[in-house]
C-alpha positions as CSV (number, residue, x, y, z in Angstrom):
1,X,-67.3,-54.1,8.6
2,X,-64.5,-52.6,6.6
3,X,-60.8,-52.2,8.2
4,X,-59.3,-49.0,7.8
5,X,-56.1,-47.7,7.9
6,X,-55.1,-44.7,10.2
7,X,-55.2,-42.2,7.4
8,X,-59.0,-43.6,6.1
9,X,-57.3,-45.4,3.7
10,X,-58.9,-47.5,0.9
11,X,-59.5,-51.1,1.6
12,X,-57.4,-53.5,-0.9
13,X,-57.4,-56.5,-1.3
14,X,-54.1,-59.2,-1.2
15,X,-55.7,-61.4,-4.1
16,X,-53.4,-60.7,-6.4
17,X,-50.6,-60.9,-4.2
18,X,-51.6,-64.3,-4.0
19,X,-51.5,-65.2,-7.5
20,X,-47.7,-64.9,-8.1
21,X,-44.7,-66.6,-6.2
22,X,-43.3,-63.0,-5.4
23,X,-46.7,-61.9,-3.9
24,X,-46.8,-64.9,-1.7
25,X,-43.7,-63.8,-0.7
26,X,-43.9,-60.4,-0.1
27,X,-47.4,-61.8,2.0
28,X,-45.8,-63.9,3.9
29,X,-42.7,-62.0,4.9
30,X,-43.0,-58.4,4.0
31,X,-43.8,-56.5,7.3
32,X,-45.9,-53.4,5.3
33,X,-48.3,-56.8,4.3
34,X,-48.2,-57.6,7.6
35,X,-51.6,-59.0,9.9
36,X,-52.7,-55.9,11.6
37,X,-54.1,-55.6,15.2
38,X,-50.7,-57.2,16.6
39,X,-49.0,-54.1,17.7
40,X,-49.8,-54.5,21.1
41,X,-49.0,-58.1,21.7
42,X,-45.6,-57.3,20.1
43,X,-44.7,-54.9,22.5
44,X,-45.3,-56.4,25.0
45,X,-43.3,-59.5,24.1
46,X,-40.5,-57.5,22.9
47,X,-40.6,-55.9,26.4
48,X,-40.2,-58.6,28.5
49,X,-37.5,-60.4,26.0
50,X,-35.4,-57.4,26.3
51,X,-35.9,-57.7,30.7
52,X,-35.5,-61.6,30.2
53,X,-32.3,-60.8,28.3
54,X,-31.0,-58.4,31.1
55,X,-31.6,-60.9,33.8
56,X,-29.8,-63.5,31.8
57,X,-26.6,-61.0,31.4
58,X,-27.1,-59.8,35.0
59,X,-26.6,-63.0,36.4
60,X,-23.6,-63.7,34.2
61,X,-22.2,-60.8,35.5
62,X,-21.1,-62.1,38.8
63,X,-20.6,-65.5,37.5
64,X,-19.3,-65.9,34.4
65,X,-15.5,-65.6,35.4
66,X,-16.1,-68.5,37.7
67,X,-17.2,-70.1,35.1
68,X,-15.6,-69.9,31.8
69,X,-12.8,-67.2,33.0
70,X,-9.2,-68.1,31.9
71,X,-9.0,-69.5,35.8
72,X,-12.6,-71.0,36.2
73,X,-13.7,-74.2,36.4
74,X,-14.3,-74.5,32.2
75,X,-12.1,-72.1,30.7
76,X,-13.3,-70.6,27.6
77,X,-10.1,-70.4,26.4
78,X,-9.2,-74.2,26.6
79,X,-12.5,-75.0,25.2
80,X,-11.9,-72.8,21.9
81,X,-8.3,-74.5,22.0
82,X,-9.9,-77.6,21.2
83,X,-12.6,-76.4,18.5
84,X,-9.4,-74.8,17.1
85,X,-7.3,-78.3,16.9
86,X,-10.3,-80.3,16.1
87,X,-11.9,-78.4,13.0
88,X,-9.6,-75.4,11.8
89,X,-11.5,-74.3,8.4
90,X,-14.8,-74.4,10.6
91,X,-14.4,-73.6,13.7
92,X,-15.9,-70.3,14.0
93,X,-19.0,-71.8,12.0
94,X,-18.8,-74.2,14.8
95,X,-18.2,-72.1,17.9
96,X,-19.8,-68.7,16.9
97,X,-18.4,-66.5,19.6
98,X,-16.6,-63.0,19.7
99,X,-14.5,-65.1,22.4
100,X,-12.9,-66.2,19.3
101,X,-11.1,-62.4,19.7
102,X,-10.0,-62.9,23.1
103,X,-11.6,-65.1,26.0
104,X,-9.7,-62.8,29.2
105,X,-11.7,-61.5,32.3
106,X,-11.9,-58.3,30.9
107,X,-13.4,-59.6,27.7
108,X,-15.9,-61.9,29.3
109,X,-16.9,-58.7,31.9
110,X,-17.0,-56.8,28.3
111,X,-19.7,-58.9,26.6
112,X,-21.5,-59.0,29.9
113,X,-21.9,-55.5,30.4
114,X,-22.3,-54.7,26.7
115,X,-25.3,-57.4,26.4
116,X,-26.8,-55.2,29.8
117,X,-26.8,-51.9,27.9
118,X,-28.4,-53.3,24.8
119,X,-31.0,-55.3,26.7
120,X,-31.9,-51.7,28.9
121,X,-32.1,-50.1,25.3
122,X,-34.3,-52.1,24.0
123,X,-36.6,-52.3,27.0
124,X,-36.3,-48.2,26.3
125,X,-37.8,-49.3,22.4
126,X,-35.1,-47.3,21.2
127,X,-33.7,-48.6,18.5
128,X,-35.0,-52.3,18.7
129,X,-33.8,-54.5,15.7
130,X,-30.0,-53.0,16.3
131,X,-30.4,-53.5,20.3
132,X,-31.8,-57.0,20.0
133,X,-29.2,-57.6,17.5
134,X,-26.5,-57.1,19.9
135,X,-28.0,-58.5,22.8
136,X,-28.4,-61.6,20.1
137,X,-24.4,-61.5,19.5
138,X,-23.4,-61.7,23.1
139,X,-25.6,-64.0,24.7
140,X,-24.4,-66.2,21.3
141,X,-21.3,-65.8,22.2
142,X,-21.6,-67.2,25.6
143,X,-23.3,-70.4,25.1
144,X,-20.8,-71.0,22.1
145,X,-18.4,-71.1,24.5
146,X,-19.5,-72.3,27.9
147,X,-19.3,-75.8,27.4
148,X,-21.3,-77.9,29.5
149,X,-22.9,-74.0,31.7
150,X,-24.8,-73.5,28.4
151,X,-25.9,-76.8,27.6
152,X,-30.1,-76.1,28.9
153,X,-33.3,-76.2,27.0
154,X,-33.7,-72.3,28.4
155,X,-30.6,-70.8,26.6
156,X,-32.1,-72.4,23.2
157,X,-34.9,-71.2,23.8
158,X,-33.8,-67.6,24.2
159,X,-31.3,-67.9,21.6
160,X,-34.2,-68.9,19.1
161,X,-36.6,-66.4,19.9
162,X,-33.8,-63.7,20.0
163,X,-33.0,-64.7,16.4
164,X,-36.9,-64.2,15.5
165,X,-37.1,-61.1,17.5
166,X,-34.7,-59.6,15.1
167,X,-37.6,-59.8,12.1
168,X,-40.5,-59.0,14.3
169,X,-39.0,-56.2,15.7
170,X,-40.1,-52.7,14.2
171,X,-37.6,-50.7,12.1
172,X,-36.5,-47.3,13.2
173,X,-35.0,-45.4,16.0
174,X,-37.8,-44.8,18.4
175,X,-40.9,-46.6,16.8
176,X,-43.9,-46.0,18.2
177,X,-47.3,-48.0,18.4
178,X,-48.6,-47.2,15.2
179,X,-45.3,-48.2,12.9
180,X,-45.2,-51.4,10.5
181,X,-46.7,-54.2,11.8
182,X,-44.6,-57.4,11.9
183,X,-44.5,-59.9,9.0
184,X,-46.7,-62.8,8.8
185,X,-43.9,-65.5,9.0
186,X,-41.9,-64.2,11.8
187,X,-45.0,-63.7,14.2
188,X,-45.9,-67.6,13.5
189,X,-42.6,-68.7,14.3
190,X,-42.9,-66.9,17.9
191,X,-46.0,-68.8,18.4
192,X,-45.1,-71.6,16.6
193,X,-41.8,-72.0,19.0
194,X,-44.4,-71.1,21.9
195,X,-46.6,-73.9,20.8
196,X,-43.8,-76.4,20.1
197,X,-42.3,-75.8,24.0
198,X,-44.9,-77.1,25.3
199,X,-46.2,-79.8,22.3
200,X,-42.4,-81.6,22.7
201,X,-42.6,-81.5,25.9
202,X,-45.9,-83.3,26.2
203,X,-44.0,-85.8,23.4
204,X,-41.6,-86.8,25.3
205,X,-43.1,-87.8,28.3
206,X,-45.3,-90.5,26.5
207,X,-42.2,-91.6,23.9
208,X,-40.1,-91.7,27.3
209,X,-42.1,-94.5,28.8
210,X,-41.5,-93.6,32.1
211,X,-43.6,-95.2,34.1
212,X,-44.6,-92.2,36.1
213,X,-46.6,-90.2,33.7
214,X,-48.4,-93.7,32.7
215,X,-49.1,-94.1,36.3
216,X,-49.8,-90.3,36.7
217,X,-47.3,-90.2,39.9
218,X,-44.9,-88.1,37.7
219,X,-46.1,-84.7,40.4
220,X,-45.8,-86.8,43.9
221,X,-42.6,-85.5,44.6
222,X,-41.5,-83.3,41.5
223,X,-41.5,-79.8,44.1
224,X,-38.6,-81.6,45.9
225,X,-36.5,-83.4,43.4
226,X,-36.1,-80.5,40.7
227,X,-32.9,-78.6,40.4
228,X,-34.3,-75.5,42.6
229,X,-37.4,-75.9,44.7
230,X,-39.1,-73.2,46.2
231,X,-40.5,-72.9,49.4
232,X,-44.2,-72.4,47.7
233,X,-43.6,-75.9,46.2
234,X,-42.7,-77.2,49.8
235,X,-46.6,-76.5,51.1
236,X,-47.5,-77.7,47.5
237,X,-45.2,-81.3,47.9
238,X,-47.9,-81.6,51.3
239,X,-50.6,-81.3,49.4
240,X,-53.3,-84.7,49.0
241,X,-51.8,-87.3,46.8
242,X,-55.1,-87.1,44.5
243,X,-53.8,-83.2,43.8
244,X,-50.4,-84.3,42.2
245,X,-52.6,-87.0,40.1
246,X,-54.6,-84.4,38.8
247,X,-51.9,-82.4,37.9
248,X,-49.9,-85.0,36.1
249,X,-52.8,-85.8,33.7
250,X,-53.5,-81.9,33.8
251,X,-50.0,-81.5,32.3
252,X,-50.9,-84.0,29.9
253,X,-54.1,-82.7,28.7
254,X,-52.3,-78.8,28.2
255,X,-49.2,-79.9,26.6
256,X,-50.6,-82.1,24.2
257,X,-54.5,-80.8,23.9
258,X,-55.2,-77.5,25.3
259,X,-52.0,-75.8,23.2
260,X,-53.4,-77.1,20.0
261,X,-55.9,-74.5,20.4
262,X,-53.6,-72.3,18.6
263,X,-54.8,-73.4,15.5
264,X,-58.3,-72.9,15.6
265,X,-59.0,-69.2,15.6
266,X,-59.0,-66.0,17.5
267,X,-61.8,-67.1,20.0
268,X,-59.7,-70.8,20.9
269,X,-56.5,-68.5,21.3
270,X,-57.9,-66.6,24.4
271,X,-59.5,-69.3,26.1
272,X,-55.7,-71.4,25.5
273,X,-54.1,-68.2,26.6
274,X,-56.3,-68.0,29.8
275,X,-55.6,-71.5,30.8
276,X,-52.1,-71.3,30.0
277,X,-51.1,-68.2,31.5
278,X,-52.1,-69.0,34.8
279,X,-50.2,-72.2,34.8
280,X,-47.2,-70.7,33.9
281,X,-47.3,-68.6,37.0
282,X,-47.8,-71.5,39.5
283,X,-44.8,-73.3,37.9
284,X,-42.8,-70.1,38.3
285,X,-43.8,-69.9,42.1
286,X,-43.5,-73.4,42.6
287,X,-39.8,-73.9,40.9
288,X,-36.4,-72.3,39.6
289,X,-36.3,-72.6,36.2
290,X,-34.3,-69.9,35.7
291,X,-35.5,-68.0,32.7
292,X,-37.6,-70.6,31.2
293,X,-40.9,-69.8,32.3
294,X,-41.2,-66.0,31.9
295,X,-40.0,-66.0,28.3
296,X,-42.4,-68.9,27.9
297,X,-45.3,-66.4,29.7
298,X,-44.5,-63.8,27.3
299,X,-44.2,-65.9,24.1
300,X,-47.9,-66.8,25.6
301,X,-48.8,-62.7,24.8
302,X,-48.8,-63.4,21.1
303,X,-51.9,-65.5,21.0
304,X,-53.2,-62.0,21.9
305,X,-54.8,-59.0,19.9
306,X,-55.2,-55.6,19.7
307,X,-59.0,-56.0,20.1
308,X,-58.6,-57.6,23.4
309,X,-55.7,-56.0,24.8
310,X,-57.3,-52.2,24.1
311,X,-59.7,-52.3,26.7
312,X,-56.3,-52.2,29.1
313,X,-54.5,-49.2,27.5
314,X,-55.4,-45.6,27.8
315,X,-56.5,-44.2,24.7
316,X,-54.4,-41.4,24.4
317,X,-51.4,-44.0,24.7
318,X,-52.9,-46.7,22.6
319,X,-52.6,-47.5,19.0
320,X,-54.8,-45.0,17.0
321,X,-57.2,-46.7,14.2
322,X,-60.6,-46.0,13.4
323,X,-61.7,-49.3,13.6
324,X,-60.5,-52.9,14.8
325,X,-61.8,-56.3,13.0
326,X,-60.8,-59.5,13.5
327,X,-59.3,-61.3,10.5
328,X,-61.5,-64.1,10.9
329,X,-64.9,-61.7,9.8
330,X,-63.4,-60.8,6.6
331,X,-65.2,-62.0,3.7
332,X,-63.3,-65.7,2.3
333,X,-60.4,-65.2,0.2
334,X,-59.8,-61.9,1.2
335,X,-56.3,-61.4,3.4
336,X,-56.5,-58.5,6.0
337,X,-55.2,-54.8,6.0
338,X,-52.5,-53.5,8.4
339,X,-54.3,-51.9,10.8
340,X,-51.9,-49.0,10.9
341,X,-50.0,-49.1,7.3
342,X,-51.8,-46.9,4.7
343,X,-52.7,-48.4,1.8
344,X,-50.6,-46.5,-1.3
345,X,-46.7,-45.9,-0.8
346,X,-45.4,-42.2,-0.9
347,X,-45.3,-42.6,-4.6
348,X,-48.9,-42.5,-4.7
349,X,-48.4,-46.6,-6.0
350,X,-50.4,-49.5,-4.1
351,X,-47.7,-51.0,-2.3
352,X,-48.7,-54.7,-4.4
353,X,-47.6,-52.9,-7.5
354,X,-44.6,-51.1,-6.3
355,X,-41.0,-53.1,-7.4
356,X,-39.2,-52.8,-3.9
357,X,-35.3,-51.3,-4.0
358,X,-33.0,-53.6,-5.0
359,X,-31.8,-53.3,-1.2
360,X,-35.3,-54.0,0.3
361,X,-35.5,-57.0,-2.5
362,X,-32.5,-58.0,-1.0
363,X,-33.4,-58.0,2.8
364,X,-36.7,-59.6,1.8
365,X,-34.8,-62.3,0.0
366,X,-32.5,-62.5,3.1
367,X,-35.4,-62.9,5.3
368,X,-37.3,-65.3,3.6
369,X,-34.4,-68.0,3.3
370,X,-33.5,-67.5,7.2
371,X,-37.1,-67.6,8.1
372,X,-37.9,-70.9,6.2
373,X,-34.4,-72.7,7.2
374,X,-35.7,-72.0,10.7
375,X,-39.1,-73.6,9.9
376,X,-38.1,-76.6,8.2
377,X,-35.2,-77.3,11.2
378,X,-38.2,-77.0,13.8
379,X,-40.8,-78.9,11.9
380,X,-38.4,-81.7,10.8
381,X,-37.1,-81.7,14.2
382,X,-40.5,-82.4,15.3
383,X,-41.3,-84.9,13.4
384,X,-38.3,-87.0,14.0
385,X,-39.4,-86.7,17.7
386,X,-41.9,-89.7,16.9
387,X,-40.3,-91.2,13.4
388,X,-36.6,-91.2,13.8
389,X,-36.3,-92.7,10.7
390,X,-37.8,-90.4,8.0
391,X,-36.3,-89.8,5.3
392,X,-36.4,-85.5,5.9
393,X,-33.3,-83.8,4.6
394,X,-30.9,-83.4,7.8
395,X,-28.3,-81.3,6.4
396,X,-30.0,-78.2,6.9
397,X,-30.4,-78.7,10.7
398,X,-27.0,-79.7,11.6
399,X,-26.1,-76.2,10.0
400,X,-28.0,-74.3,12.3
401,X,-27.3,-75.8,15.3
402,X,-24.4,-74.3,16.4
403,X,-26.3,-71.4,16.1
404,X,-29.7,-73.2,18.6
405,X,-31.8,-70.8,16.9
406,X,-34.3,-73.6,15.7
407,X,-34.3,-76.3,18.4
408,X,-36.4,-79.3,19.6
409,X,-37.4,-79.2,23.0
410,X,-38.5,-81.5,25.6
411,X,-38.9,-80.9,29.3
412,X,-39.0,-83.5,32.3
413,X,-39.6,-86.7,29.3
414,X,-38.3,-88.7,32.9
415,X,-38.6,-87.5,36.6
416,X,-36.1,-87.5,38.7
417,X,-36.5,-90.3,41.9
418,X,-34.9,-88.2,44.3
419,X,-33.1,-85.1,45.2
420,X,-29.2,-85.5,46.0
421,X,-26.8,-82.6,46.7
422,X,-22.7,-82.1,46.1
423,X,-21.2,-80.2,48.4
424,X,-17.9,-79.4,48.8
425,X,-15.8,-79.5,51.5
426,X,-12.2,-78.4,52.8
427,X,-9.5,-80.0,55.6
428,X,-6.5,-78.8,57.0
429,X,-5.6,-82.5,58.4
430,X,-7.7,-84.8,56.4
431,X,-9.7,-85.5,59.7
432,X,-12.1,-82.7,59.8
433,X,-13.8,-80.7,57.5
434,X,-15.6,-77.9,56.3
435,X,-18.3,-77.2,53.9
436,X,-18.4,-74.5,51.6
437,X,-22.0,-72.6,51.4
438,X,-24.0,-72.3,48.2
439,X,-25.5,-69.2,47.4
440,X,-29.1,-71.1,46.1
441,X,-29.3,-74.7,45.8
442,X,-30.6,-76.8,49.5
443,X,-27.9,-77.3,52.0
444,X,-28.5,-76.1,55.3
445,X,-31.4,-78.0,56.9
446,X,-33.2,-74.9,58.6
447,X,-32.9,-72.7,55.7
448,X,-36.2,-72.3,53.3
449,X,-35.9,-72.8,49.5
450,X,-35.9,-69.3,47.9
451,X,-37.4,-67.9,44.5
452,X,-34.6,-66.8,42.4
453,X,-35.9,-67.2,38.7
454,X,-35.3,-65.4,35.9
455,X,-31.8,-64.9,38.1
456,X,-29.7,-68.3,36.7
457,X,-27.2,-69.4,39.3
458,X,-25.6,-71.8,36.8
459,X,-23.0,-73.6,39.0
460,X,-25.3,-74.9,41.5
461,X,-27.8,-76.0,38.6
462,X,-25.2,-77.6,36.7
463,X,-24.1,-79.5,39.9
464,X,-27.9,-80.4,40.2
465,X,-27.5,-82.1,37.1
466,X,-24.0,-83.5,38.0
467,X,-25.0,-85.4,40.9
468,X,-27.6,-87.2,39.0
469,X,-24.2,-89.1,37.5
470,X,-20.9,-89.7,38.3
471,X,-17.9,-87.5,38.2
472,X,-16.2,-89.1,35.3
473,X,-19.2,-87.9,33.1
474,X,-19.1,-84.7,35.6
475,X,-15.8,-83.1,35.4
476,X,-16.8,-79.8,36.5
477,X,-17.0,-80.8,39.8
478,X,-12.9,-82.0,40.3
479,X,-11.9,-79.0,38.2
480,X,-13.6,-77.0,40.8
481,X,-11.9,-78.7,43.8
482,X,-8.4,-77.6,41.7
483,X,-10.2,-73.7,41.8
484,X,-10.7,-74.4,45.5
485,X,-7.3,-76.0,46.6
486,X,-5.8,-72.4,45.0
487,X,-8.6,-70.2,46.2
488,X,-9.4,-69.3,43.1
489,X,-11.3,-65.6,43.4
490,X,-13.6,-66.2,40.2
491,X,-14.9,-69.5,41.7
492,X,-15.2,-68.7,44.9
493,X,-17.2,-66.5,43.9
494,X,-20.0,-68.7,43.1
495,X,-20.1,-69.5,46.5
496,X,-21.9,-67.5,49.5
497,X,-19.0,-67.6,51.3
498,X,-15.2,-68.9,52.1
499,X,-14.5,-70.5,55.3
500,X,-11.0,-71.0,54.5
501,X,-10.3,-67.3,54.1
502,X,-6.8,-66.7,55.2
503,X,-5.3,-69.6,53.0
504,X,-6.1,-72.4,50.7
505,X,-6.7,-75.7,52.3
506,X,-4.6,-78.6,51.9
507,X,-7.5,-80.7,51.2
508,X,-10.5,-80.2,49.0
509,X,-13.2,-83.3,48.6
510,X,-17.0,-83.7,47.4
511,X,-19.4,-85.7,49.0
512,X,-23.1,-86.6,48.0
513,X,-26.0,-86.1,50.0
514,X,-29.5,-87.0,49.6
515,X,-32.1,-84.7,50.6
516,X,-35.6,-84.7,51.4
517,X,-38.6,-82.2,52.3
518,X,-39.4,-82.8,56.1
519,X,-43.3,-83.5,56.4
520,X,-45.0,-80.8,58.3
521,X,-44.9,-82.5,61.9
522,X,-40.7,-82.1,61.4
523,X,-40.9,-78.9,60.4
524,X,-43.1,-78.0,63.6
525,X,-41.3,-79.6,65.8
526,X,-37.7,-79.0,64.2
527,X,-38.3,-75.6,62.5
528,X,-36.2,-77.6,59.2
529,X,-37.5,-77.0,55.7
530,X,-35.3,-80.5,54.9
531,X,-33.7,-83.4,56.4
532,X,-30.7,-85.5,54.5
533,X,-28.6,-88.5,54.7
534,X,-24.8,-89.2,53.5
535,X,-23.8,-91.3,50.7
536,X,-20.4,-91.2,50.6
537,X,-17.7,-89.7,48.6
538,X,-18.6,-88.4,45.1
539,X,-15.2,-87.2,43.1
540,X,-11.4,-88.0,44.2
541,X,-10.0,-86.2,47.1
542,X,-7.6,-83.8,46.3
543,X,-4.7,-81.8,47.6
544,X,-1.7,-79.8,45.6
545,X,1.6,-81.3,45.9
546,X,4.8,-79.6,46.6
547,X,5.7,-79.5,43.0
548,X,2.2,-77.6,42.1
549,X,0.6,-80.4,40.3
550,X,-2.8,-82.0,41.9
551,X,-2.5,-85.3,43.9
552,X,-5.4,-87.7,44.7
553,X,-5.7,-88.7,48.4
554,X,-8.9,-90.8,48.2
555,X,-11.0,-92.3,45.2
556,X,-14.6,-92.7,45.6
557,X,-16.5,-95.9,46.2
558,X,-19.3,-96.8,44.0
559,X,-22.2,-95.2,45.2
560,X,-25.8,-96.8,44.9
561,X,-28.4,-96.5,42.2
562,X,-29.3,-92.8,42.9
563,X,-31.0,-91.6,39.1
C-alpha cells in the first residue's frame, strides 16, 4: 500500500539519504524526515508533560519558601554561597539556576508562578517549544538549588524528558495535528528514557542482592513502608501472602522482560503498552510517588500510533491523511514518508536535495550534538550499572549532570524493613509536649492514608527518607527545629497546622516513631488505619538562648537498627 502525504504527494524514497553522512543526519534528526503516524501519541504526551509540569510548580508554590526561602530550612541562598566559594570559574555550570540573580521570597514565588503560566500555555499548544522551554528553565533552576528537596529519581526524570520535549515538540505558534512530525532521534530518546525507567530499575534489584526480591518477599509489606501509602494499598497490604509473591516476580518479569518489547515491532509495542499501562495505574492508587508515575504513564503513550489511536478521535478533529501504513509493511530498505509533510519544499525541490539555511544547518547541527551527548550519557550510564569498570569515556557524563537531563535510574534496588515517622514536637516546660501535624505523611492513628500524587509534599517525603538515618547525615531536620523555635511563617507552613500560635515555644525536639498498618480486626474494633510505637529521641533538643544563638538541652541516644 503506498503512504501518501496530505496533499497526494509523490512517494520518495530516503535511499539516498542514507548513502551520505549528512543524509543520515538529516534522517535521523531532521523533523520534515521525520516517522509519520506519531502525531497523535505526541500530543498527547506533550499534554500531560505540560499538566505534570503544572502540578510540580503548583506544589512548589506553597512550599518552596519553607524550603529553600532565605529563612527555610535549606536556604538557597547559603547553598549558592558555597558553590560560589567552592568553584568560582564554574559555578554557574555547576549550579545552573536563575537563583544565581537573586534567591529572595519574591524571586522564588517569581519562578513559581512564571513556571505555572508556561506549563498552562503549553497545555493550551500555544506556542510549545518556547513554553516548554521556559517551563525547562525554572523547574532547572529549582533542583539546582534545592539541595537535598531535589535530590529524587522523579525530578530527573522530568528534567530529562523536559529537555527532549524541547526537540519533539512542534515549531510554530499554534500548531495543529497536521504540522511536522517529530524527528527520529528525539522520539527514541522519549521511549528510550521510558524503557530505561523501568529496565534500571529491574537492574538494580538483582545487582542489589537484597534478599527480598531473591526470596520474592520484596511486596509483603512494601504498601506500608513506602514514603506515602495510600489507603488503597492498606486493603492491598491485607491481601493473601501468595498475591505479594506474585507480584514481586511480576515486577520482575515487566521490568526486565515485558519492556523489552519495545524493540520488536509495532504489534509487541501494544501488547507491552497494554500490560504496562494498567500497572502503572495500580502503583499510582496504591502509592505517592509524587509525579513519578504519571509522567512514566504518559512516556508509556509513545509506544503508540496514529493507526491505533484514530479509532478514538473524531474525524473532523483528527489528523487528516488519505491513508495510514505501518512502517513495518514497507518494502526492505525503504524508510517511511511523513504522513503529513508533502514531499517537495515550496521551491518546488525534494526536500533530500534542498541545502538547508545556514540557520536551519545550524540548529540541525545544534541538535544533533545535544541529542547524541544525551544518548551516549544514558547508554554509558547503563552499561556501567552492571560493569563498573569499563573503559567508556566519562567525561561527557559528568558534564551533563548538573544539568540531570540524561540520568540512570533505579527504583526500590532495596526495600525498606519498616515504616518509621519524625515528628516534631514543642514544650513550654520541657515536661510536656506537643506535636506539630503534617499535612500528608501518617501520624494520627485514626486518620486514613490519602492519595496526593502528582501533588509533591517534599518536606514530609524528605523526612521519610531522613528517618531511614540519623540526623547527622539528616540536617534538615535540626535546621527545622531552629525554623520552629522562631515560628518561622515559610516553614510552618509545611505543616497543617501550629499549636503554638500565639508564641514560639521554648523548646523544640524530634522524636522517631515506628508505624504499622493495623490488621483488619484493629481497624474494626478500633476504627485506626495504624498503630505505632516510640523509639526515642531522634535529633538534639533545642531551645534559643537569651543571647539568640541555639542551645542543645538533650542529645539523642543511639537508637536501634531501624533501616
Amino acid at each position: 500500500m503506498t503512504l501518501l502525504s496530505r496533499s497526494g504527494g509523490t512517494r520518495y524514497s530516503a535511499l539516498s539519504m542514507q548513502r551520505s553522512p549528512a543524509g543520515i543526519l538529516q534522517w535521523l534528526f531532521d523533523p520534515r524526515f521525520g516517522p509519520g503516524g506519531r502525531h497523535i501519541p505526541r500530543w498527547i504526551f506533550l499534554r500531560a508533560l505540560a499538566a505534570i509540569y503544572f502540578s510540580a510548580f503548583y506544589s512548589l508554590l506553597f512550599q518552596i519558601r519553607g524550603l529553600i526561602g532565605p529563612d527555610g530550612v535549606l536556604p538557597a541562598g547559603q547553598y549558592l554561597g558555597l558553590v560560589r566559594r567552592s568553584m568560582p570559574a564554574a559555578r554557574y555550570w555547576f549550579a545552573p539556576t536563575l537563583l544565581w540573580l537573586s534567591s529572595s521570597n519574591a524571586m522564588l514565588i517569581a519562578l513559581c508562578w512564571i513556571g505555572l503560566v508556561a506549563s498552562v500555555v503549553a497545555l493550551l499548544n500555544v506556542w510549545p517549544r518556547l513554553s516548554f522551554f521556559i517551563c525547562f528553565v525554572c523547574y532547572l533552576s529549582f533542583v539546582a538549588a534545592a539541595g537535598d528537596f531535589s535530590g529524587y529519581q522523579s525530578d530527573g526524570m522530568l528534567l530529562e524528558a523536559g529537555f527532549l520535549a524541547l526537540f519533539f515538540s512542534p515549531a510554530g505558534l499554534r500548531p495543529g495535528w497536521d504540522e511536522n512530525p517529530a524527528s527520529r532521534a528525539s522520539l527514541f530518546l522519549l521511549q528510550w528514557e521510558w524503557f530505561r525507567i523501568y529496565f534500571e530499575s529491574g537492574m538494580v534489584k538483582l545487582l542489589s542482592g537484597d534478599p527480598e526480591w531473591r526470596h520474592l518477599t520484596a511486596m509483603d509489606e512494601y504498601y506500608q513502608n513506602g514514603p506515602l501509602p495510600t489507603w488503597v494499598g492498606w486493603y492491598v497490604e491485607h491481601l493473601p501472602h501468595w498475591f505479594h509473591v506474585s507480584t514481586a516476580g511480576a515486577t520482575l518479569v515487566m521490568e526486565l522482560g515485558i519492556v523489552c518489547l519495545f524493540f520488536f515491532g509495532r504489534r509487541a509495542r501494544l501488547i507491552c503498552f497494554f500490560i504496562v499501562t494498567p500497572w502503572e495505574i495500580g502503583v499510582i492508587l496504591t502509592a505517592n510517588y509524587t509525579f513519578l508515575n504519571y509522567l512514566v504513564l504518559s512516556l508509556g503513550f509513545l509506544l503508540l500510533d496514529d493507526r491505533f489511536l484514530l479509532r478514538f478521535v473524531p474525524a473532523r478533529l483528527g489528523p487528516k491523511v488519505e491513508s495510514i501504513e505501518d512502517e513495518e509493511a514497507l518494502p526492505e530498505g525503504e524508510a517511511p514518508v511523513s504522513l503529513f509533510a508533502t514531499s517537495q519544499s515550496d521551491d518546488g525541490l525534494p526536500f533530500e536535495h534542498r541545502k538547508p539555511s545556514n540557520l536551519a544547518a545550524m540548529g540541525l547541527a545544534v541538535t544533533a550534538v545535544m541529542l547524541t551527548w544525551v544518548a551516549y550519557v544514558t547508554t554509558a550510564e547503563m552499561i556501567r550499572m552492571p560493569f563498573s569498570g569499563s573503559p567508556l569515556p566519562m567525561a561527557p557524563v559528568r558534564m551533563l549532570e548538573p544539568f540531570r537531563i540524561a540520568n540512570q535510574y533505579g527504583l526500590f534496588a532495596v526495600m525498606t524493613r519498616g515504616r518509621y515517622e519524625i515528628e516534631f514536637q514543642g514544650s513550654n516546660d520541657g515536661t510536656t509536649w506537643t506535636a506539630y501535624p503534617f499535612r500528608y505523611k501518617p501520624q494520627a492513628l485514626n486518620e486514613a492514608p490519602g492519595i496526593y500524587a502528582p501533588y509533591q509534599p517534599r518536606f514530609d517525603w524528605n523526612l521519610w527518607f531522613a528517618s531511614l538515618g540519623d540526623w547527622q547525615q539528616n540536617t534538615l531536620v535540626p535546621f527545622a527545629e531552629e525554623r520552629l523555635l522562631e515560628n518561622g511563617r515559610g516553614v510552618l507552613a509545611l505543616f497543617k497546622g501550629n499549636p503554638f500560635a500565639g508564641a514560639a515555644p521554648k523548646y523544640v525536639r524530634a522524636v522517631l516513631w515506628q508505624y504499622w498498618f493495623t490488621s483488619m480486626k484493629e481497624k474494626r474494633e478500633t476504627g485506626n488505619w495504624w498503630r505505632r510505637q516510640l523509639l526515642g529521641l531522634y535529633a538534639p533538643v533545642l531551645t534559643l538562648q537569651p543571647d539568640g544563638k541555639v542551645g542543645v538541652i538533650a542529645w539523642p541516644q543511639e537508637l536501634p537498627p531501624h533501616n
